[in-house]
C-alpha positions, 0 to 999 in steps of 0.5 A, a space after each residue: 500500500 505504501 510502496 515507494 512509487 505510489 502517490 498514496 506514499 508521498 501524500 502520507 509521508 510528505 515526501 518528495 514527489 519526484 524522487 520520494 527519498 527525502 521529506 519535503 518539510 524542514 520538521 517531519 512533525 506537523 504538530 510543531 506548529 512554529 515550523 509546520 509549512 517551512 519547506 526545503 526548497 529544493 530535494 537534496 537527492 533529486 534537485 526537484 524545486 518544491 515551489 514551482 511558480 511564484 504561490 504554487 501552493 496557494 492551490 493547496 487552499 482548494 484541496 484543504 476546504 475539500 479535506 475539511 468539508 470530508 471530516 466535517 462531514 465524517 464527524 456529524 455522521 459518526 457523532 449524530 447518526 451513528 452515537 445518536 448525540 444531540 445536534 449540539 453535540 453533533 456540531 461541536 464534534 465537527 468544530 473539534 475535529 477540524 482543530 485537532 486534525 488542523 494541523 495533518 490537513 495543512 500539510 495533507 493538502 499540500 502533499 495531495 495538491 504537489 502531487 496532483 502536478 509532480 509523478 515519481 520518477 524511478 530515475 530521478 534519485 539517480 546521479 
């Protein structure tokens, strides 16, 4: 599932799209929130420019909304249908969820969005 190669490990890992050898981010934890969007600039085993145009990851913005509206939605269906808790409830489970996982749907969005762009390349750790 996680094989190097797949799209599915560069999302989860924050590795570099290209080549899959490093990670993309300064800190590999996102929840040192000081650090959480400091990326290297270029991969160090590949040279692949992680920022391809001037606010390429702008984009990123699109695919996080999309990420929030799924958990958002998940929360209420498991918290109100599923544990059949008040819509109070319901709504706070939503408004937890989004702050706790905030920091994991930033960097997700910008792993799913580079990599929308950027297919892994077998040669490109080779030098």
């Amino acid at each position: 599932m996680l094989k190097k190669g797949s799209k599915l490990n560069s999302i989860l890992t924050g590795s570099c799209p290209k080549c899959q050898n490093e990670s993309m981010y300064l800190d590999k934890n996102p929840l040192h929130l000081s650090k959480i969007l400091k990326m290297h600039e270029n991969c160090s085993h590949c040279g692949f420019k992680y920022q391809i145009e001037p606010s390429f990851f702008y984009g990123a913005m699109y695919v996080s909304y999309g990420l929030n509206v799924a958990i958002g939605t998940a929360a209420f269906i498991i918290s109100y249908v599923i544990f059949n808790s008040d819509i109070k409830v319901a709504f706070i489970s939503i408004i937890v969820s989004l702050i706790v996982l905030f920091p994991f749907v930033l960097r997700w969005s910008r792993n799913i969005y580079i990599n929308m762009f950027v297919s892994y390349d077998p040669k490109s750790g080779l030098k």
